[in-house]
C-alpha positions as CSV (number, residue, x, y, z in Angstrom):
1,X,248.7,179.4,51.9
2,X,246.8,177.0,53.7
3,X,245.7,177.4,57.1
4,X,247.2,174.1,58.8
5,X,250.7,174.8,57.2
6,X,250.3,177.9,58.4
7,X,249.7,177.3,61.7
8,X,252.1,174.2,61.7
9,X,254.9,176.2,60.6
10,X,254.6,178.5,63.6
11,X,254.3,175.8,66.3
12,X,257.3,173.9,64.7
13,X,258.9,178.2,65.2
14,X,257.0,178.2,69.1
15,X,258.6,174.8,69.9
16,X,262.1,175.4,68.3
17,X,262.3,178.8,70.2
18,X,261.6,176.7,73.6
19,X,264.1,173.7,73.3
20,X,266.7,176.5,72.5
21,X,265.5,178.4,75.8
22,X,265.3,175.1,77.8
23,X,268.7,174.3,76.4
24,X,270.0,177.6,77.8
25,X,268.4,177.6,81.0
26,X,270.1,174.3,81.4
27,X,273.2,175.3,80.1
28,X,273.5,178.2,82.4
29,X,272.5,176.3,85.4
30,X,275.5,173.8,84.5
31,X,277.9,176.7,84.6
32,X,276.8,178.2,87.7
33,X,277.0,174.7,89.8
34,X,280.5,173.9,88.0
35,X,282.9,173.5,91.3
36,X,285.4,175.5,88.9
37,X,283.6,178.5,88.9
38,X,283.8,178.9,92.8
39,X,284.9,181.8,93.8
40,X,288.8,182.3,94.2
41,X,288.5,185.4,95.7
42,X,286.0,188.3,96.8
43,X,286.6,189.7,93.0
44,X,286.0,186.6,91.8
45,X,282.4,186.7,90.0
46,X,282.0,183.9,87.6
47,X,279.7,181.7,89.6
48,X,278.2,184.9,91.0
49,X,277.5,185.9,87.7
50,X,276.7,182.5,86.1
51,X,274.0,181.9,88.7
52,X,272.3,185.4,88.1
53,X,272.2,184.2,84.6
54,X,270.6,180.8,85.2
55,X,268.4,182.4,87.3
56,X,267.0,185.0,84.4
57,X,267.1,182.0,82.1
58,X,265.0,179.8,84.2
59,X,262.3,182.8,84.6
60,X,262.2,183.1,80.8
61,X,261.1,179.3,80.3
């Protein structure tokens, strides 16, 4: 196989794998600023939980 297909194979894999991470990052950080996930209640944990999420996601990019 030739070297330059090789190698532009995996930075087409490198760059895929980021949009999808950027995508989720973003994604996550939607859901935890959505005013409908505020907490209802002190059992309520959605945005709790959505913003630990963004969080990890945004350390991952």
């Amino acid at each position: 196989m030739d070297k330059w297909l090789l190698l532009d194979a995996i930075v087409g894999e490198i760059t895929s794998a980021l949009d999808n991470s950027l995508a989720a990052a973003e994604e996550a950080r939607a859901t935890a600023t959505n005013k409908e996930n505020a907490a209802e209640n002190k059992y309520d944990t959605l945005g709790l939980e959505a913003a630990y999420l963004a969080h990890g996601q945004s350390e991952r990019v």
